[in-house]
NULOGU-863804 format. One record per residue: residue number from 1; residue in one letter; x, y, z of N, C-alpha, C, CB in turn. Coordinates in steps of 0.02 Angstrom, whole numbers, plus 50000, padded with zeros to 5 digits. Glycine has a CB too. Example, Ala and Ser with C-alpha at 12.3 -4.5 7.8 and 13.67 -1.06 7.14 Angstrom:
! residues 2
REC resi resn   n_x   n_y   n_z  ca_x  ca_y  ca_z   c_x   c_y   c_z  cb_x  cb_y  cb_z
REC    1    A 50660 49716 50390 50615 49775 50390 50660 49835 50390 50565 49776 50452
REC    2    S 50642 49888 50354 50684 49947 50357 50645 50002 50394 50704 49970 50286
END
This chain:
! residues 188
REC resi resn   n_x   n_y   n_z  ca_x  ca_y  ca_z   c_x   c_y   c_z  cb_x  cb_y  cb_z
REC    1    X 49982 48937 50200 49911 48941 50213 49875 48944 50146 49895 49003 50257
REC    2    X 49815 48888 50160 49780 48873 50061 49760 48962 50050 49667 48798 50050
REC    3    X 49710 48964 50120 49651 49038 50111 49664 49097 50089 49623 49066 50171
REC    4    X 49652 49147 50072 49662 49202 50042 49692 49244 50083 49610 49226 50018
REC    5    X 49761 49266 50101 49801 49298 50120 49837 49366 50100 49826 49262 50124
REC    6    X 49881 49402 50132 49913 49463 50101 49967 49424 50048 49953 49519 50165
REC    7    X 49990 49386 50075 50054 49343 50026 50017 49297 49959 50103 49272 50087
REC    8    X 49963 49290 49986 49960 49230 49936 49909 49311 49876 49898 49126 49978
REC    9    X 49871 49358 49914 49840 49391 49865 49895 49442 49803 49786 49436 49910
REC   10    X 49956 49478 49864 50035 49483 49840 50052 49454 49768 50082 49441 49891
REC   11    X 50032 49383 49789 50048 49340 49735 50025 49333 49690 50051 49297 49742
REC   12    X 49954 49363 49681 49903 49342 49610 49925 49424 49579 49785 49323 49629
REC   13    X 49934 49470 49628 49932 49544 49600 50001 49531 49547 49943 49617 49671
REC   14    X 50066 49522 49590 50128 49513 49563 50113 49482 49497 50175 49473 49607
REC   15    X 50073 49430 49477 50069 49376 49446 50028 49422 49374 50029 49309 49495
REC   16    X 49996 49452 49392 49943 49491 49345 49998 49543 49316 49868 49534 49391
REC   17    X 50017 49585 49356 50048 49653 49342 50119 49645 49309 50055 49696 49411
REC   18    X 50167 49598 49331 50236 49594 49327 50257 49523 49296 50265 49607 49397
REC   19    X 50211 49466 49292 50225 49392 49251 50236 49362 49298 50283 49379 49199
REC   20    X 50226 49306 49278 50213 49224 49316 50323 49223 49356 50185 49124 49210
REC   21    X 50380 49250 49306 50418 49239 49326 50444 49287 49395 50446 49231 49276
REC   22    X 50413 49347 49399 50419 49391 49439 50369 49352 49526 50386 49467 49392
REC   23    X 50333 49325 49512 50273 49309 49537 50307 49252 49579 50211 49291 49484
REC   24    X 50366 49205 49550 50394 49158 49572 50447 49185 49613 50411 49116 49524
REC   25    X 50489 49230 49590 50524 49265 49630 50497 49273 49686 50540 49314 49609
REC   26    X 50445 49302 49690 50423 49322 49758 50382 49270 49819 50377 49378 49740
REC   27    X 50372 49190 49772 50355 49150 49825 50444 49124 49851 50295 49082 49795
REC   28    X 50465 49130 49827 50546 49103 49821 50555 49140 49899 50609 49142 49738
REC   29    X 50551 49212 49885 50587 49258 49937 50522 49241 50002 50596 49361 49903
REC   30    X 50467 49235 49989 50439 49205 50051 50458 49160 50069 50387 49193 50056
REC   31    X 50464 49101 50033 50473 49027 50069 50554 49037 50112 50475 48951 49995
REC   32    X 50594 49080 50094 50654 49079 50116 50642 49104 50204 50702 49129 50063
REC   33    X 50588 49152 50198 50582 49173 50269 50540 49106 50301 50537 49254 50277
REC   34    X 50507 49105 50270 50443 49012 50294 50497 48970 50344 50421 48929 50190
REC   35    X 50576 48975 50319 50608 48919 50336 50646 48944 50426 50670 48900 50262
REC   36    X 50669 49017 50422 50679 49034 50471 50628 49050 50517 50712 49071 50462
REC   37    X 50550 49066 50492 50514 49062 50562 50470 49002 50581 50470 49121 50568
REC   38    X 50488 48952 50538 50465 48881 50544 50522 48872 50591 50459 48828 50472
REC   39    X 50577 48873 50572 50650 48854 50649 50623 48884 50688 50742 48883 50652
REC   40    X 50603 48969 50693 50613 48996 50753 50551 48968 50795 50619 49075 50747
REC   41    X 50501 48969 50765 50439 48918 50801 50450 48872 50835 50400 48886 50763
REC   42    X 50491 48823 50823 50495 48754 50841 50567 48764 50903 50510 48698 50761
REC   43    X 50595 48817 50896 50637 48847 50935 50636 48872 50995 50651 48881 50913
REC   44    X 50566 48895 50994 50549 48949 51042 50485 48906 51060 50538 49035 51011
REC   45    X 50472 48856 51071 50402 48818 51107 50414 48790 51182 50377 48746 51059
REC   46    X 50477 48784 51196 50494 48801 51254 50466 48858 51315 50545 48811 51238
REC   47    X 50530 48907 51258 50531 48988 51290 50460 49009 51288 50580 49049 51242
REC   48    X 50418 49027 51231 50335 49035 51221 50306 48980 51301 50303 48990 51118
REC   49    X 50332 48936 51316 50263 48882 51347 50295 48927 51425 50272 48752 51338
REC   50    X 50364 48935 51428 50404 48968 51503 50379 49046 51506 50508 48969 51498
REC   51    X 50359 49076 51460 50340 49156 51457 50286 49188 51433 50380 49189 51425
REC   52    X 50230 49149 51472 50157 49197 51427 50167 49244 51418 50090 49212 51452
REC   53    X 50181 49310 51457 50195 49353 51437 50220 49382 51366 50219 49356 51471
REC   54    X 50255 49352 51345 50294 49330 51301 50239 49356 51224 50313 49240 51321
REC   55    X 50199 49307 51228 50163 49299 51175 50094 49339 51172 50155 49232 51169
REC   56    X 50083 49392 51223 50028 49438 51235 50094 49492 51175 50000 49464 51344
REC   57    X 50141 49495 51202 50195 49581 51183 50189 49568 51107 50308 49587 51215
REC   58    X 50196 49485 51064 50191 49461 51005 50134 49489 50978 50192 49395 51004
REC   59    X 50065 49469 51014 49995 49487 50993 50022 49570 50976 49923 49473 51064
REC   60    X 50021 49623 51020 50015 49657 51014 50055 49719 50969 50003 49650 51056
REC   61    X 50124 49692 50958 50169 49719 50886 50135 49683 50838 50257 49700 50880
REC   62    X 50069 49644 50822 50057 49617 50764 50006 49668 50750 50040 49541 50762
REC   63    X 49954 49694 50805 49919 49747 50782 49942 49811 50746 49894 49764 50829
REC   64    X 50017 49840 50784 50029 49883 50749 50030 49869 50694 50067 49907 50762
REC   65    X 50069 49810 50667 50100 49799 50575 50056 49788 50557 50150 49744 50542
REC   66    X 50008 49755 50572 49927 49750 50520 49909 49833 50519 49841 49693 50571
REC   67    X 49897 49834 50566 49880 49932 50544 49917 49952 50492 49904 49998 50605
REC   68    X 50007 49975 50506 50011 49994 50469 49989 49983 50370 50052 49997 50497
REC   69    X 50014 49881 50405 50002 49860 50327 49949 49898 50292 49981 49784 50320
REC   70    X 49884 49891 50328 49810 49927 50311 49812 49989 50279 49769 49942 50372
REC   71    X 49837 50033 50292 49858 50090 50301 49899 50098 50213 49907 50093 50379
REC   72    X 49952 50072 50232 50004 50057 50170 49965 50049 50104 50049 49985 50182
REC   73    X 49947 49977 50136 49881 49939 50042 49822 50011 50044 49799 49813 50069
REC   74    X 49801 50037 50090 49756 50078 50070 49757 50119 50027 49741 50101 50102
REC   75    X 49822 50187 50047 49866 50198 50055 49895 50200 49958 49889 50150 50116
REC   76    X 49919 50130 49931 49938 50135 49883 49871 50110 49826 50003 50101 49888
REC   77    X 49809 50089 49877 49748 50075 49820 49729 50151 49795 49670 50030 49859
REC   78    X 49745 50212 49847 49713 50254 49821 49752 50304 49773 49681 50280 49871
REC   79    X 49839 50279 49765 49865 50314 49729 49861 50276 49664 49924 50334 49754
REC   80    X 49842 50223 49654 49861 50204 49623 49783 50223 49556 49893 50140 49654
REC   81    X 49739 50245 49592 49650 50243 49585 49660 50338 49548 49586 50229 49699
REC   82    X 49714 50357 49580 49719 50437 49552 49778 50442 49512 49725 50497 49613
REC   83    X 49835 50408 49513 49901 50401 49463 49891 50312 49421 49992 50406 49527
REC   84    X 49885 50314 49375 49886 50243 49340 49956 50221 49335 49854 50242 49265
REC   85    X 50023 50228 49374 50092 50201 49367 50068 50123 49409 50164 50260 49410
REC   86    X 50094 50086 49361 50090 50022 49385 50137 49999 49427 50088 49982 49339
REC   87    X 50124 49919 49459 50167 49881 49493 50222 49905 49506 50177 49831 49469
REC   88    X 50223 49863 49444 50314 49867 49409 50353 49924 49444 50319 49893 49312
REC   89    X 50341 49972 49423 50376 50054 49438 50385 50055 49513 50320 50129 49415
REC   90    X 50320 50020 49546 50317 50046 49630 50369 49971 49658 50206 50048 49676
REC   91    X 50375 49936 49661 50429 49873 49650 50455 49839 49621 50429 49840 49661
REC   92    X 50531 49846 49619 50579 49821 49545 50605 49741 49546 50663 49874 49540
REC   93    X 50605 49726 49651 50619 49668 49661 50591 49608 49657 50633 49670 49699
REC   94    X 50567 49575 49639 50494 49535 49678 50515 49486 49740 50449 49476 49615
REC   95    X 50592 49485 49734 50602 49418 49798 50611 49459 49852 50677 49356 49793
REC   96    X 50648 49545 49827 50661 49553 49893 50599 49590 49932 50727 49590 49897
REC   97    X 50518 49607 49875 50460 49607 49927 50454 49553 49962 50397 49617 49900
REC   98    X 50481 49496 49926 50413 49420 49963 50442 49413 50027 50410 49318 49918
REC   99    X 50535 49448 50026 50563 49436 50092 50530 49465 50140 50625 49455 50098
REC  100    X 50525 49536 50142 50499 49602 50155 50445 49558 50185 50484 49662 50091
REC  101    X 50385 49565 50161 50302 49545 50154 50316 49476 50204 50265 49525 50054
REC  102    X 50346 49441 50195 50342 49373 50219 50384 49411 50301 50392 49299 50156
REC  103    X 50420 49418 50325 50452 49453 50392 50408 49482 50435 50499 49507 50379
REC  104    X 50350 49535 50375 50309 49564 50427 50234 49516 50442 50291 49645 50401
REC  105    X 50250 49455 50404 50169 49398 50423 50206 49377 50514 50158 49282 50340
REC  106    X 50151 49399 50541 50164 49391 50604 50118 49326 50628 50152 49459 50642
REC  107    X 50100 49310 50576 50055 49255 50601 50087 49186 50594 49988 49256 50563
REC  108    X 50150 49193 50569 50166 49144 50564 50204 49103 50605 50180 49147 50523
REC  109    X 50245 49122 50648 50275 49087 50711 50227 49061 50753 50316 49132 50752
REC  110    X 50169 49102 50755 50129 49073 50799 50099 49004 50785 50082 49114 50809
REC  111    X 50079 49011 50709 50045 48947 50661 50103 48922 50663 50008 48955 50580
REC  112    X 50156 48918 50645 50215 48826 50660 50212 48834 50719 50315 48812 50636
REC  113    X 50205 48867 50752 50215 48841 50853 50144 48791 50863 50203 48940 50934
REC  114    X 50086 48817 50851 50040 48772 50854 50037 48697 50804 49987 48814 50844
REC  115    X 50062 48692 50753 50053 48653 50687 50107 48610 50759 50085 48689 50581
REC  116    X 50172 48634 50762 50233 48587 50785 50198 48568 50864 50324 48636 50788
REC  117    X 50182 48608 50897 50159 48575 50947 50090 48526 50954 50156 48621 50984
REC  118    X 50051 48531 50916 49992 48475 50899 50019 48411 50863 49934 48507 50848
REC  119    X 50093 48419 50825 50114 48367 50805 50162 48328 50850 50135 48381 50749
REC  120    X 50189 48358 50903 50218 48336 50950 50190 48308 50978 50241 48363 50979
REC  121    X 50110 48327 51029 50082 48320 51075 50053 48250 51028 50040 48385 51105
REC  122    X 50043 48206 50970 50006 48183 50961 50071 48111 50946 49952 48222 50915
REC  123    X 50121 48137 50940 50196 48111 50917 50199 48083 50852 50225 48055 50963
REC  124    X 50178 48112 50817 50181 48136 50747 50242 48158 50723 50140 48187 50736
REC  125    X 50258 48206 50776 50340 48229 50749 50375 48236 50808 50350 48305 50706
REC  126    X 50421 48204 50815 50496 48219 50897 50537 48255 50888 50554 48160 50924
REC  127    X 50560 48286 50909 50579 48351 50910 50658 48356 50889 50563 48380 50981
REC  128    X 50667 48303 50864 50750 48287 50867 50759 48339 50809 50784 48193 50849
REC  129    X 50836 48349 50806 50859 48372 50719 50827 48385 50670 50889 48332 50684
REC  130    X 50841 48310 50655 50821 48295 50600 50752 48309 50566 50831 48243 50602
REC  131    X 50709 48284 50625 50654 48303 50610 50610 48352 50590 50643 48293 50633
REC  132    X 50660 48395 50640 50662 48486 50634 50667 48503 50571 50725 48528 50669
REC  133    X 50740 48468 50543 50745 48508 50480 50702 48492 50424 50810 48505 50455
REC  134    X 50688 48438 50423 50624 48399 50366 50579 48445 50400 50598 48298 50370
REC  135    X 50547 48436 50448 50482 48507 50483 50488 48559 50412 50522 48572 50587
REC  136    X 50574 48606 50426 50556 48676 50402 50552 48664 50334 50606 48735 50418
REC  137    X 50607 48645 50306 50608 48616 50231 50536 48602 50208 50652 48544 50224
REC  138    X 50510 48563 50240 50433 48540 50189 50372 48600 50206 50391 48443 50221
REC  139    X 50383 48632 50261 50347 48710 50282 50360 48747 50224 50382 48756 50353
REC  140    X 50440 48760 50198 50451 48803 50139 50426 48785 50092 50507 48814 50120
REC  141    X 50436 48739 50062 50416 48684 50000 50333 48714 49974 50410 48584 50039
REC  142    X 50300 48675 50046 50249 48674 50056 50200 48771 50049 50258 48630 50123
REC  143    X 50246 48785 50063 50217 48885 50061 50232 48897 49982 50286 48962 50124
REC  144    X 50300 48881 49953 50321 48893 49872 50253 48875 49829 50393 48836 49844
REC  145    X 50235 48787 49856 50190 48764 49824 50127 48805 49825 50184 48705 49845
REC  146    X 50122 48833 49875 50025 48844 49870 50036 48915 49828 49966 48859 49973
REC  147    X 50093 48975 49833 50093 49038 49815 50135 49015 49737 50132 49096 49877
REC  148    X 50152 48975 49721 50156 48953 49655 50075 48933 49615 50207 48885 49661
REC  149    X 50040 48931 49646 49967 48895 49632 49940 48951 49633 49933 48840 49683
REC  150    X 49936 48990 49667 49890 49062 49678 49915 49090 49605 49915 49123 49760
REC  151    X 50001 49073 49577 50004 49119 49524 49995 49101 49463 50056 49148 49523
REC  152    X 49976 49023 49472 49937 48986 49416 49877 49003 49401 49930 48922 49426
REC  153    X 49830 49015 49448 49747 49022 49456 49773 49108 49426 49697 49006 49561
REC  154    X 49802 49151 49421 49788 49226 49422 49821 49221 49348 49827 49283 49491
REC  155    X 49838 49160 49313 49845 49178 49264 49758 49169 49230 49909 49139 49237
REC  156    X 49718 49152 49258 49629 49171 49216 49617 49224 49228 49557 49136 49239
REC  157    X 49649 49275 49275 49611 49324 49279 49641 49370 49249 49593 49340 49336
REC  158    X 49699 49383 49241 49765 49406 49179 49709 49434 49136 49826 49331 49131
REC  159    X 49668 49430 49115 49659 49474 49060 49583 49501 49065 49675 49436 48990
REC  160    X 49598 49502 49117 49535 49570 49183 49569 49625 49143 49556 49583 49310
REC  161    X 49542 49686 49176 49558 49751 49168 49596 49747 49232 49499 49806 49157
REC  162    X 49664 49820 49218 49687 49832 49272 49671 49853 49314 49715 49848 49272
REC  163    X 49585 49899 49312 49559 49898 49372 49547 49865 49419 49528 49908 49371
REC  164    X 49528 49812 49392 49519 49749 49455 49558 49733 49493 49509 49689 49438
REC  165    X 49640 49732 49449 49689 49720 49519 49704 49759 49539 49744 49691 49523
REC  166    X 49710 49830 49531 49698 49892 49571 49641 49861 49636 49659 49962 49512
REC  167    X 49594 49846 49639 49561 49837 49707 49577 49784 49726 49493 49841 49713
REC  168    X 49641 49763 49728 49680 49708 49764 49716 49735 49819 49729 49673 49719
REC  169    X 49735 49787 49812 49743 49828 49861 49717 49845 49927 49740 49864 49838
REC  170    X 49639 49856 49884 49602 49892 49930 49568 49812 49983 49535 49951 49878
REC  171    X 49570 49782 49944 49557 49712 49982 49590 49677 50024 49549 49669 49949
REC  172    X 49668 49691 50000 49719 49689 50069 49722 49736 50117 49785 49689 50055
REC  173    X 49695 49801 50108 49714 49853 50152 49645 49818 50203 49714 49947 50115
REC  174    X 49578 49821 50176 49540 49796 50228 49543 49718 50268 49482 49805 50200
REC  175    X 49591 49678 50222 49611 49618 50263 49658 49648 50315 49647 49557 50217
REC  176    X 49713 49681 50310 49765 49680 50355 49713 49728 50410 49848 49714 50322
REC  177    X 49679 49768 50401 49634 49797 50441 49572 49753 50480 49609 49845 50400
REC  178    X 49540 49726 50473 49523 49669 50486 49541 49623 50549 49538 49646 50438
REC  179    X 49638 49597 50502 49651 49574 50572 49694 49615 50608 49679 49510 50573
REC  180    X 49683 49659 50613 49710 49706 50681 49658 49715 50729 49734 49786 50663
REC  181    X 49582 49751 50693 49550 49748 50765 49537 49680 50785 49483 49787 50770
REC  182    X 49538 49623 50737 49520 49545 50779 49587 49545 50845 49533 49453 50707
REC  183    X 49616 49551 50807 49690 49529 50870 49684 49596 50938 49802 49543 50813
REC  184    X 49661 49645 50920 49645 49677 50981 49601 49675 51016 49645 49722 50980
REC  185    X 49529 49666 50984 49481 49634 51037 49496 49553 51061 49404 49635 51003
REC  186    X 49544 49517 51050 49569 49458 51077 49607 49491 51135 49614 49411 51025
REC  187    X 49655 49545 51134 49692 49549 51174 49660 49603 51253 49754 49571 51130
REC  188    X 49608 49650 51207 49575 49701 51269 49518 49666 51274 49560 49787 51255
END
């Protein structure tokens, strides 16, 4: 996704605080998940189209994890606003956050279920193998690329004060907050 996201903002913070190579790590460890819920999407458009149900129980474990996420980024904007220990110290991995971070985007099975089924419905893409696997492959590719770009652009802002990416935090905590009550007034 191009727009301003928890992963892709993840990515400018990582990119500021910890270096462009840490920053790559962590689109790396996303795109690796990109590839299994790009399969599981294209997997489950069946089962999803046989079980509305199905995809209300989805909506609604996504509210919790946005909460918590909210909660979390808040959470660490405000320790971080009263203790100055950076990034670094609070995560040593960067691939195994982007894994992490990328597992709990719940938005994303849903977005390849729609992307794969508008490309079906239009026969753009058939559902065979092959096709599948070119599908996830260029989904990953395609996610590396844009959160590789986010950590290009955050190299201008690199020499902000660290306050500023300190309220990167606070800007994810009110994004992941954000979309929790959207997805609950969708669902009540």
């Amino acid at each position: 996704m191009i727009f301003p996201s928890m992963l892709n903002m993840t990515t400018v913070k990582i990119r500021i605080e910890r270096g462009k190579l840490n920053a790559l790590k962590f689109a790396f460890g996303v795109s690796i998940i990109v590839l299994i819920q790009a399969y599981a999407a294209v997997f489950f458009i069946k089962l999803l189209n046989e079980n509305p149900n199905l995809i209300e129980s989805i909506q609604k474990t996504a509210i919790i994890i946005f909460m918590l996420l909210s909660l979390y980024f808040y959470y660490t904007y405000k320790k971080e606003k009263k203790n100055t220990s950076n990034f670094e110290q609070q995560c040593k991995n960067s691939f195994v956050i982007g894994l992490f971070l990328s597992a709990l985007n719940m938005f994303a099975i849903p977005f390849y279920y729609g992307i794969t089924t508008i490309l079906n419905n239009f026969g753009w893409l058939q559902l065979s193998q092959n096709n599948i696997i070119l599908f996830v492959i260029g989904s990953a590719i395609g996610t590396f690329m844009i959160l590789f770009s986010y950590s290009y652009v955050a190299k201008f802002i690199e020499n902000k004060s660290s306050q500023k990416s300190n309220k990167l935090n606070l800007v994810l905590s009110v994004f992941t907050g954000v979309l929790a009550l959207i997805n609950m007034v969708k669902l009540f």
